[in-house]
N, C-alpha and C positions, 0 to 999 in steps of 0.2 A: 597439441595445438597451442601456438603462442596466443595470450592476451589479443584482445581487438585494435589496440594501440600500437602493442609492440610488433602488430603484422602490419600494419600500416606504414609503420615507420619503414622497416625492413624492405615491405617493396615498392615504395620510394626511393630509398636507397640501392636496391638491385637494378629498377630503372633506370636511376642518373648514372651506374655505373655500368651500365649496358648488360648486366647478367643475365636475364628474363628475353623474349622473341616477344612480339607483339601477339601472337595468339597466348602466350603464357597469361601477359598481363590481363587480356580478357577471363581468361580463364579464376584470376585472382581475384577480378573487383567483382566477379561473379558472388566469388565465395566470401570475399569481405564482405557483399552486399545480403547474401544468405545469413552471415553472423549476425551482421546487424538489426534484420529481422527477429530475428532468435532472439538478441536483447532485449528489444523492443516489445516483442510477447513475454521475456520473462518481467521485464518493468510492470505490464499495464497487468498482468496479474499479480505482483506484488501489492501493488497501487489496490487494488481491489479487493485482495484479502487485509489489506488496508480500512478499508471503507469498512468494511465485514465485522471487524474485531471495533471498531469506535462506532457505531450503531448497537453494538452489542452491549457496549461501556453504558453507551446512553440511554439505551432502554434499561438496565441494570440500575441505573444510577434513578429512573424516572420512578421504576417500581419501589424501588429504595424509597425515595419520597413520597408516595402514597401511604405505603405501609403506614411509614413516621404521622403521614398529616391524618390518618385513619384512628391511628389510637391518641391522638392528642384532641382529636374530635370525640372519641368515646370516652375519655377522660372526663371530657368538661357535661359531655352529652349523660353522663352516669354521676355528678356530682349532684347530692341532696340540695335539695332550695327549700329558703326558712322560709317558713310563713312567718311573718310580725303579728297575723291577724290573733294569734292563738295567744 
């Protein structure tokens, strides 16, 4: 099966050059219009396992920063204080 383009092109060109019967052509924009479909669901689940993997980044990145700001809070939270009174 040719690319979504290069079957477009082609039966344009099979039209202007009268190759195709007019049920043909139905028959075609049928099926170009099934491809296109087809893209169109493989994009928005691209797009989607998209969204998936950078939500994942970001909770990754968010836990990453707790951790850090957890032990620099226990850091100062476990540092000795002077008395002067003594």
């Amino acid at each position: 099966m040719a690319p979504l383009p290069g079957r477009i092109l082609k039966l344009i060109h099979d039209w202007d050059e009268k190759q195709i019967l007019s049920m043909e052509f139905a028959i075609l924009l049928l099926q170009l219009s099934n491809d296109s479909r087809t893209i169109n669901e493989i994009l928005k689940q691209r797009e989607e396992k998209r969204i998936e993997r950078e939500q994942a980044a970001n909770l990754a990145v968010q836990k990453e920063q707790e951790e850090h700001a957890a032990q620099i809070f226990t850091l100062y939270w476990n540092f000795p204080i002077i008395d002067d009174d003594e």
